[in-house]
C-alpha positions, -999 to +999 in steps of 0.1 A: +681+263-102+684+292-125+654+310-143+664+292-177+662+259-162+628+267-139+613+277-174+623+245-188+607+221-156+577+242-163+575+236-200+581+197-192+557+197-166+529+213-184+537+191-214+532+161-193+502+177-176+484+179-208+493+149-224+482+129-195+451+154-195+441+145-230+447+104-220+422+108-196+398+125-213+409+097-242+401+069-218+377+077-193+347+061-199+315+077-207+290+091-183+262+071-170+226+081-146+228+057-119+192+040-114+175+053-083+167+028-055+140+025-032+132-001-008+096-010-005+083-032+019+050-052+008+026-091+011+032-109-019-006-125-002-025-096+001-048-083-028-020-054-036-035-052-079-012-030-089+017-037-071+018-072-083+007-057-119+036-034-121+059-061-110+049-089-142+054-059-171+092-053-152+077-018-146+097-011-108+130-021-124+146+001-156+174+014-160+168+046-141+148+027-107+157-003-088+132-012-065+143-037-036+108-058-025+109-065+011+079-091+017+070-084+053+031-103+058+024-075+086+014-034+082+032-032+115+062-048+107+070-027+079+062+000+101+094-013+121+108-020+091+107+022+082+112+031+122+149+013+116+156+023+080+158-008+063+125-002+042+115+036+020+081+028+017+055+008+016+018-011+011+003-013+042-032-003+062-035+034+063-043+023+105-008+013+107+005+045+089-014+067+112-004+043+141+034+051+130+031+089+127+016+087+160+047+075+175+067+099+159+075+083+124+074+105+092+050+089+069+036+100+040+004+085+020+013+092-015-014+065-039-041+041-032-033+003-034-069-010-019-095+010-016-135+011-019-166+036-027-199+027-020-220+017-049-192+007-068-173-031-072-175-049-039-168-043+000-153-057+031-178-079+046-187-098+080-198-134+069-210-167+081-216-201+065-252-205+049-251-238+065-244-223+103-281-217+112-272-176+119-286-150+097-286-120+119-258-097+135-275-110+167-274-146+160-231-136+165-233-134+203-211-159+217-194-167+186-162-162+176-151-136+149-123-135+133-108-107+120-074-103+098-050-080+127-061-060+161-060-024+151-062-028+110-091-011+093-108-047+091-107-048+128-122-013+130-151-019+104-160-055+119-163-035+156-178-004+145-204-029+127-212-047+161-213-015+182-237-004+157-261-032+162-263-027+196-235-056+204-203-049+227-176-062+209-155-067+243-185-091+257-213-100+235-189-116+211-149-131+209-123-113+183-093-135+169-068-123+153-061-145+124-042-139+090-072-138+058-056-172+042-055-189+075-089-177+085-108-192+050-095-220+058-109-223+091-139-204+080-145-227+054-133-260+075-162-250+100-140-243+129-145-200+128-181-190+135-177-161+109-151-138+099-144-105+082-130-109+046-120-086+024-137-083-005-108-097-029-115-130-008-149-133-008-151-155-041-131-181-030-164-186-002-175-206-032-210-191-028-208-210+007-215-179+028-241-154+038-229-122+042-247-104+077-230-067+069-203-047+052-183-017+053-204+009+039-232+000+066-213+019+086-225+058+089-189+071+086-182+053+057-213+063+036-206+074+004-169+081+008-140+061-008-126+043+017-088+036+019-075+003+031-038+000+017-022+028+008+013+037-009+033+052+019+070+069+017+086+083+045+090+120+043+126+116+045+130+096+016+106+122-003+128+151+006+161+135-003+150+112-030+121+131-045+130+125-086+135+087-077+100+082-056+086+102-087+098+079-109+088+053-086+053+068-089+055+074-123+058+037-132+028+030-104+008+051-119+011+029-153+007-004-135-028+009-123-036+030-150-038-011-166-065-014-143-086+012-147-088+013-187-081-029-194-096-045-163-095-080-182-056-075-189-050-067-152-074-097-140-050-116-165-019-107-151-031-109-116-042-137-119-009-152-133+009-138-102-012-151-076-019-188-097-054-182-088-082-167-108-083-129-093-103-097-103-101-059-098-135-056-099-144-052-061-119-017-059-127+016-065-090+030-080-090+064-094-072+070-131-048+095-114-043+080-081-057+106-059-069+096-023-100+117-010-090+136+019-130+125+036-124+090+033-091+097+054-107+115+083-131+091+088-102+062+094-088+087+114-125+092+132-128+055+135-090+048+152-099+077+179-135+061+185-121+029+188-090+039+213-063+033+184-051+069+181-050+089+209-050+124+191-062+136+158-044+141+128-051+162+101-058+144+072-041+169+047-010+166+067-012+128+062-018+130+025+016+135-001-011+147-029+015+167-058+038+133-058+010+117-082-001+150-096+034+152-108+034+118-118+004+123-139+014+152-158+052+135-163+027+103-183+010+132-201+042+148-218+049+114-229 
C-alpha cells in the first residue's frame, strides 16, 4: 500500500472512529450511584425499637442502601452467620459479639439497639408469680429458672444475681434455657418457677408477678448503662464498605433519634410492627448513639467471672465509636 492510500485508510478509519465515538456518547445512557448493600442479620421477636422503627418509615431501603434482613432468632447464629459471610452485621447480645471476637471473628460494636441505665425507664428482672408463695431470692432454691440463652447477658445478670445472694447457681437452683416468648407462656401457664425477662416483657406479666431482683442490683452494673443488644459490623465490611455502613448508620441514627424526641410516635409505630401494644420507655438510648466504654468492661468483667471469656478484651478495641460520630455530624449538615 502506497503512502497516498495509507493516508486515506487513516482518514476513513478515524472518520468512523469518531462518528461511532459521538453515537456512543449519543446513546449511552446516563450515569447512575448504585445503592450500597449490607446484609444484616436480626429477631423480628426481640424488643429491637429502632430496628423495627426504621424498617415501617422505609428508612434501610433508598435509593442509595439496600439493606437485606436476615431474621436469625439466635445472637449465636448470626455469629455463624458473619463467621461464613452470608450476614455484614448485626443485632445481637454484646456476650455473643465478644464470644465471636474471642474466636477470632472481626467484630465491631458500632450503636446501641437495647440498653439500660440505672434510674432511668425499666430493667431486666428475675420474677415469680405473686400467686407462687415465694417472695425471697432464697425461697428459689430448688426451683427452676429460666433464662432466655446459656451465655447471653440475661444468663449472666440472673447468675451473678444468685451468686450474690449467697446461692450456687450450679446447685442451689436449675437454669433452662428457654426462648422469652416461650418462657411467658410457661411462666405465666404455671409450669416455670420464675424466669428472667427483659424488661420490654415485663408488661405482658399482666401485673401477675413479683419481681425478687434486677439488673442494676448487681455491683458491676451500678450506675452504668448497660448494653444488651448492640449494632455490630464486622470490621471487614467497615474497611471496604465504610460510606455504605455510614449510610446505614446514618438512617439508624434517624430511626432512633424518633425515639428519643417522639416516644409516643415510636410506641406507635412499634407497636404496629409487633401487633401488640409496645413502649420505649424501659431503655436508656442516647440522642447520638454512643455506647459508654464502662458499661462495656463490666460485660466483659461479668463473661470472665462467669467462665464465658477466657481472656480480657479491651473495651475501646471492641467499640467502632467515629462510625456514629460521623453519622451525627452527616444529620447535622442536613
Amino acid at each position: 500500500m502506497n503512502t497516498a492510500s495509507q493516508r486515506q485508510s487513516a482518514s476513513r478509519f478515524l472518520f468512523w472512529f469518531a462518528v461511532a465515538l459521538a453515537c456512543a456518547v449519543i446513546v449511552a445512557p446516563p450515569a447512575t450511584s448504585q445503592a450500597g448493600t449490607i446484609r444484616f442479620a436480626f429477631s423480628r421477636v426481640w424488643s429491637q425499637a429502632p430496628l423495627y422503627i426504621g424498617i415501617k418509615l422505609g428508612l434501610f431501603n433508598t435509593a442509595n442502601l439496600k439493606t437485606e434482613f436476615i431474621d436469625l432468632r439466635a445472637s449465636m447464629k448470626m455469629v455463624e452467620a458473619m463467621f461464613a459471610g452470608s450476614a455484614d452485621a448485626g443485632a445481637l447480645s454484646l456476650s455473643a459479639a465478644l464470644l465471636g471476637r474471642e474466636r477470632g471473628l472481626d467484630l465491631k460494636v458500632v450503636a446501641p439497639v437495647a440498653s439500660y441505665k440505672d434510674g432511668v425507664g425499666s430493667p431486666n428482672g428475675l420474677y415469680v408469680r405473686k400467686d407462687s408463695g415465694i417472695t425471697t431470692l432464697k425461697g428459689l432454691k430448688g426451683k427452676q429458672i429460666g433464662i432466655s440463652s446459656y451465655g447471653s447477658s440475661l444468663d449472666m445478670e440472673t447468675r451473678s444475681i444468685l451468686l450474690a445472694n449467697g446461692m450456687d447457681p450450679k446447685k442451689d437452683v436449675q437454669l433452662l434455657e428457654i426462648g422469652v416468648v416461650k418462657g411467658l407462656r410457661a411462666f405465666m401457664a404455671k409450669r416455670l418457677d420464675s424466669y428472667y425477662f427483659p424488661a420490654s416483657f415485663v408488661p405482658a406479666l399482666k401485673n401477675q408477678q413479683l419481681q425478687l431482683a434486677h439488673m442494676f442490683d448487681i455491683k458491676e452494673y451500678k450506675g452504668q448503662m448497660v448494653l444488651n443488644t448492640p449494632v455490630v459490623m464486622r470490621q471487614k465490611f467497615l474497611n471496604e464498605n465504610r460510606e455504605t455502613a455510614l449510610t446505614w448508620a446514618t438512617q439508624y441514627l434517624k430511626a432512633l433519634r424518633v425515639i428519643t424526641d417522639t416516644p409516643a410516635k415510636a410506641n406507635e409505630l412499634w407497636t404496629a410492627w409487633s401487633k401488640r401494644r409496645k413502649s420505649v420507655a424501659p431503655y436508656y438510648l442516647p440522642r447520638d448513639g454512643s455506647i459508654e466504654l464502662q458499661g462495656v468492661r463490666s460485660t466483659i468483667t461479668m463473661m470472665l467471672k462467669h467462665g464465658y471469656l477466657k481472656k480480657p478484651q479491651k473495651a475501646s478495641d471492641v467499640i467502632d465509636s467515629e462510625l456514629m460520630r460521623q453519622a451525627s455530624r452527616r444529620l447535622m449538615k442536613k
